[in-house]
N, CA, C and O atoms as a MOPAC input file, in Angstrom:
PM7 MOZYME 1SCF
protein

 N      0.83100 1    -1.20600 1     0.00000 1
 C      0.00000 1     0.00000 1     0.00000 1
 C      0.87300 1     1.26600 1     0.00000 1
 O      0.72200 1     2.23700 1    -0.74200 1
 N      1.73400 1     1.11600 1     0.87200 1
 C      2.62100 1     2.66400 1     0.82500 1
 C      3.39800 1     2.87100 1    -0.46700 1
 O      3.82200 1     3.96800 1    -0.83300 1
 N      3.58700 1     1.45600 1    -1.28500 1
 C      4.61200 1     1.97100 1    -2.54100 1
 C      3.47400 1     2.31100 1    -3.36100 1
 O      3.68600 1     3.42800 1    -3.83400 1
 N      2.51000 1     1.91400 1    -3.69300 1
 C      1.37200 1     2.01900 1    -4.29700 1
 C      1.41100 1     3.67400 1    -4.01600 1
 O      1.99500 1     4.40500 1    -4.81600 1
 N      0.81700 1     4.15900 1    -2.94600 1
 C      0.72600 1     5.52900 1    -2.86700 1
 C      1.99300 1     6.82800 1    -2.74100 1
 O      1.84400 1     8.05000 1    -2.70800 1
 N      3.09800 1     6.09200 1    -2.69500 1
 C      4.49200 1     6.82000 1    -3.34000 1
 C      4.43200 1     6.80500 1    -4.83800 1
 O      4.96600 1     7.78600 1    -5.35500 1
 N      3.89000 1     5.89500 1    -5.69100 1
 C      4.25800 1     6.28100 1    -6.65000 1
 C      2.91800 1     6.65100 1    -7.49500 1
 O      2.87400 1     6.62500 1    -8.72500 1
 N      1.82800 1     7.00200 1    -6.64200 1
 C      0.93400 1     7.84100 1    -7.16900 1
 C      1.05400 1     9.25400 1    -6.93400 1
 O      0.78600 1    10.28200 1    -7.55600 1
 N      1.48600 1     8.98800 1    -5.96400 1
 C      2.66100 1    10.30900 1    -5.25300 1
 C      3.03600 1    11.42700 1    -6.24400 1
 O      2.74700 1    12.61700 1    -6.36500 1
 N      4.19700 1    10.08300 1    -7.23800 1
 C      5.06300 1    10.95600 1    -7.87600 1
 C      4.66500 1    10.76800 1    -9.10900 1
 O      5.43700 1    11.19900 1    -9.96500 1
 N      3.60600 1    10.20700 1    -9.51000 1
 C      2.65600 1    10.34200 1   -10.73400 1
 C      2.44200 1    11.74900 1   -10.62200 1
 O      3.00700 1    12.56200 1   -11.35300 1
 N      1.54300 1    12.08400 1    -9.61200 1
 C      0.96900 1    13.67100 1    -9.82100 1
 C      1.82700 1    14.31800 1   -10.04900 1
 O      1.74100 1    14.94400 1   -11.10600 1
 N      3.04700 1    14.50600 1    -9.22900 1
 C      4.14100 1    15.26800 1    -8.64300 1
 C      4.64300 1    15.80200 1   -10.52500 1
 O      4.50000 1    16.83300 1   -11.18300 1
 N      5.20400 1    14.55400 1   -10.76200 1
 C      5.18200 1    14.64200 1   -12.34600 1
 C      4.40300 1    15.19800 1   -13.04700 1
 O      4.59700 1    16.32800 1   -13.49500 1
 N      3.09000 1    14.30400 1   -13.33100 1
 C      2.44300 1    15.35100 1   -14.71800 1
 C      1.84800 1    16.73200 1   -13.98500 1
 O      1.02300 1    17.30500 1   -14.69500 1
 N      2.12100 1    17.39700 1   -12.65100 1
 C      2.08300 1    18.87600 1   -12.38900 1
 C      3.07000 1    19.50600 1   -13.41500 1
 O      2.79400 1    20.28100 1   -14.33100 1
 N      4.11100 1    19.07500 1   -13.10800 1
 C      5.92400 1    19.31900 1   -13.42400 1
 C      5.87400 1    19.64100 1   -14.80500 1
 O      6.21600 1    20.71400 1   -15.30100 1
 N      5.27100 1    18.30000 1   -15.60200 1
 C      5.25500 1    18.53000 1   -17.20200 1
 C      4.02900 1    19.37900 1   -17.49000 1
 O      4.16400 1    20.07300 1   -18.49800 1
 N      2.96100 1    19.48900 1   -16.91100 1
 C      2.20700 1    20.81100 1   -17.10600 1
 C      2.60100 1    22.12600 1   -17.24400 1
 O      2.49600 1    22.85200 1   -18.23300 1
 N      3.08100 1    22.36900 1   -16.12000 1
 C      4.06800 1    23.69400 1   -16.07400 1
 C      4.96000 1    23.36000 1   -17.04100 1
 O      4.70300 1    23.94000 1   -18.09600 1
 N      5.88400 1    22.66800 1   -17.08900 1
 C      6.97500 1    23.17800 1   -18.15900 1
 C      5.96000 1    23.56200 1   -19.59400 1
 O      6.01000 1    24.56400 1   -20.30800 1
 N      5.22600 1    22.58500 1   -19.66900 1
 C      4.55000 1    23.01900 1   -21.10600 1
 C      3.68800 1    24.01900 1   -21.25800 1
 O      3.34100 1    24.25700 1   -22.41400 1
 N      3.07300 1    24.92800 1   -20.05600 1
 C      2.84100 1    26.30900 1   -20.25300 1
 C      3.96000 1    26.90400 1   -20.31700 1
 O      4.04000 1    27.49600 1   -21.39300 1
 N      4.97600 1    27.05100 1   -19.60600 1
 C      5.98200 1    27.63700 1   -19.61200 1
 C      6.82500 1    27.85500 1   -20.68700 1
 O      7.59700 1    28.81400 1   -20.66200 1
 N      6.77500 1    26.92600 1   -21.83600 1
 C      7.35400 1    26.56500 1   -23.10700 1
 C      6.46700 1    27.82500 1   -23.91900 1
 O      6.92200 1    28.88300 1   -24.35200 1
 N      4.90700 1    27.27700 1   -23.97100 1
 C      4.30800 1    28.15600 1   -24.59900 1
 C      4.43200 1    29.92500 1   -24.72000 1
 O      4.38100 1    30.77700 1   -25.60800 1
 N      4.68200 1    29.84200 1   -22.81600 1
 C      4.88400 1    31.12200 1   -23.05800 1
 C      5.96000 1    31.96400 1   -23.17000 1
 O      5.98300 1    33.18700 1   -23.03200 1
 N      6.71200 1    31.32100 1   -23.39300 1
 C      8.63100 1    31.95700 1   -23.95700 1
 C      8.43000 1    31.75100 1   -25.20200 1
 O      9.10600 1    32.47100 1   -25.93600 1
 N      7.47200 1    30.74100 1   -25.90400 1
 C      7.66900 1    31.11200 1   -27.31600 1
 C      6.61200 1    32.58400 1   -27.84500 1
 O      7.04300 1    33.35800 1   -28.69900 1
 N      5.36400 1    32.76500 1   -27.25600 1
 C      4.49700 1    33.20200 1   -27.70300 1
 C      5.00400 1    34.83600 1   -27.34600 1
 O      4.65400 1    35.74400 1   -28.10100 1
 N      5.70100 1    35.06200 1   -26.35100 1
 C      7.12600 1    36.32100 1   -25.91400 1
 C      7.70600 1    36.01600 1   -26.94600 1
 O      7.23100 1    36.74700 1   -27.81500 1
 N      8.52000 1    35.31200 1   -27.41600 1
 C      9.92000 1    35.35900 1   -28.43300 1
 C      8.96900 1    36.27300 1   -29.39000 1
 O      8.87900 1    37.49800 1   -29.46500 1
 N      8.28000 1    35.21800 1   -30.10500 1
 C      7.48700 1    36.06200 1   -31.27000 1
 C      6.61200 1    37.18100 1   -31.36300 1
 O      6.49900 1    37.80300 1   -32.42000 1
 N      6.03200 1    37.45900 1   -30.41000 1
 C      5.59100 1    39.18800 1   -30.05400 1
 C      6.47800 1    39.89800 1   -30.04900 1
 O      6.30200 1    41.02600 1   -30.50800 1
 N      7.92700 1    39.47800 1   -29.47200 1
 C      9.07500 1    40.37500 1   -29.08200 1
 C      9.63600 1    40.57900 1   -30.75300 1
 O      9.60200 1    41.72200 1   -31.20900 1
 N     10.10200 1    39.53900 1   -31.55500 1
 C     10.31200 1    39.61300 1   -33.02300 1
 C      9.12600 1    40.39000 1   -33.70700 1
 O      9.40800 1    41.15800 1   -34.62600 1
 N      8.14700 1    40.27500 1   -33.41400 1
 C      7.08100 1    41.19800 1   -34.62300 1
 C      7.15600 1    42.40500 1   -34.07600 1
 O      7.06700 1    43.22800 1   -34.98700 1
 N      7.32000 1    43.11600 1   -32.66300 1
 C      7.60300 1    44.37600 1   -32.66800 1
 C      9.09100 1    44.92400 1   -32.97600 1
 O      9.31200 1    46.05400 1   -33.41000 1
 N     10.00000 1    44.03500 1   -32.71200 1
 C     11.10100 1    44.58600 1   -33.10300 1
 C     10.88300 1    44.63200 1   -35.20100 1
 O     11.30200 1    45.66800 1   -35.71600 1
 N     10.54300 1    44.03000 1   -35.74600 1
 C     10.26500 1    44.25100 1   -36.94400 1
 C      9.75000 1    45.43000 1   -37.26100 1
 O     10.26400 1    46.21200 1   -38.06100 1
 N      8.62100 1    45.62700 1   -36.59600 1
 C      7.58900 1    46.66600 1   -36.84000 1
 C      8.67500 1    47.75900 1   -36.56300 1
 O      9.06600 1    48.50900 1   -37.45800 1
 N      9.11900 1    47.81000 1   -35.34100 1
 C      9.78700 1    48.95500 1   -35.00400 1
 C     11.24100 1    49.17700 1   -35.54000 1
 O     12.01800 1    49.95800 1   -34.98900 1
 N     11.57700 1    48.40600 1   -36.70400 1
 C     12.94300 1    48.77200 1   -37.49500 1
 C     11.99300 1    48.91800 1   -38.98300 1
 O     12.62000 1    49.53400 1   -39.84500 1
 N     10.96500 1    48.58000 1   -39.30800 1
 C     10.24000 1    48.98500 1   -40.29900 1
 C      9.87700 1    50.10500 1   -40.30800 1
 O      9.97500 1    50.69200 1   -41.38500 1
 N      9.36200 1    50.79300 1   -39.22200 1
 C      8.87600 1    52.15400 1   -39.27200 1
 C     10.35700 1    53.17600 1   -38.84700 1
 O     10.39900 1    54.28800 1   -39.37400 1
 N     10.86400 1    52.99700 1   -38.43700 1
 C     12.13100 1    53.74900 1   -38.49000 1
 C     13.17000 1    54.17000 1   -39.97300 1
 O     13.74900 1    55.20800 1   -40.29200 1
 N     13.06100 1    52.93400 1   -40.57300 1
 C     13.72400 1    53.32200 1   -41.63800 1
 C     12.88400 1    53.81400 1   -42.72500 1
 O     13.34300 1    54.15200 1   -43.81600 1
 N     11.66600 1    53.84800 1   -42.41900 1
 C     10.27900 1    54.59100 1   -43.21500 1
 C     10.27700 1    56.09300 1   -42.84200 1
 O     10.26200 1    57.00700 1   -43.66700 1
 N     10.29300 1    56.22300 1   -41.61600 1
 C     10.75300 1    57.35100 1   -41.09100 1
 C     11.95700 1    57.99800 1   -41.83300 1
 O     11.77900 1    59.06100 1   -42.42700 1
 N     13.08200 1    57.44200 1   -41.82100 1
 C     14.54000 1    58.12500 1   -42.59000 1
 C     14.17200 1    58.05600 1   -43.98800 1
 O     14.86300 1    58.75100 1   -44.73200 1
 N     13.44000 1    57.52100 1   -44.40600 1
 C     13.15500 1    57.40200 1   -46.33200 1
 C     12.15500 1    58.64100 1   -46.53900 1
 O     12.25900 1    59.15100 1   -47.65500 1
 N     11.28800 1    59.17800 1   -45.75700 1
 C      9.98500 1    59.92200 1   -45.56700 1
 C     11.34300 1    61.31700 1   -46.11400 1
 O     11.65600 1    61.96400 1   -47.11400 1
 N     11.85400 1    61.10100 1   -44.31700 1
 C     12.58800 1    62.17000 1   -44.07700 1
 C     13.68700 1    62.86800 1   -45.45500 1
 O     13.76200 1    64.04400 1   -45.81200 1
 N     14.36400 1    61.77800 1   -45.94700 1
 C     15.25900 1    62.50100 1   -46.94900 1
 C     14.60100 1    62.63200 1   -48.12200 1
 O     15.23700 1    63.07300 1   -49.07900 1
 N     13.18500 1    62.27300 1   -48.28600 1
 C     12.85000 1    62.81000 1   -49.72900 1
 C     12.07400 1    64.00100 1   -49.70900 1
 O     11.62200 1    64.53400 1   -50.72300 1
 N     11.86200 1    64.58400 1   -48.07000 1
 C     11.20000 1    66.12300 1   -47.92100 1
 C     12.00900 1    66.36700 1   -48.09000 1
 O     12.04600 1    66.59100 1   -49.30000 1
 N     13.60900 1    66.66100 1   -47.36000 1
 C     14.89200 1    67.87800 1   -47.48000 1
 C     15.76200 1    67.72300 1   -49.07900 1
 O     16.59300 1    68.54700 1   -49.46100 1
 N     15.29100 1    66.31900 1   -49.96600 1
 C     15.71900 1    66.20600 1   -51.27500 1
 C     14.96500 1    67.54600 1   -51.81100 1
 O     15.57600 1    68.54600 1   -52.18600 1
 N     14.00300 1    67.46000 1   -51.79700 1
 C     13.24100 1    68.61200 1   -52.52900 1
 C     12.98600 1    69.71900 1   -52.37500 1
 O     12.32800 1    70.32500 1   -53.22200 1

């Protein structure tokens, strides 16, 4: 009976463990890629900005 309930024990103990890691996965990726689409956005509009900019003082 007691190994029985040690290793239901560490059944739970476990798939808690792999729960969390696998939110945790999700959410470092679903950060990575928000973090990449604003850094995009925000080197897209910057150099839109400098292209804007030198074709007012071209003219």
């Amino acid at each position: 009976l007691t190994k029985r309930i040690e290793k239901t024990w560490f059944i739970r103990i476990y798939s808690n463990f792999e729960r969390n890691v696998s939110q945790l996965h999700r959410a470092i990726e679903i950060s990575v890629s928000t973090n990449h689409v604003w850094r995009e956005r925000k080197e897209t509009t910057r150099v839109n900005f400098r292209r804007n900019a030198k074709r007012h003082t071209a003219t």
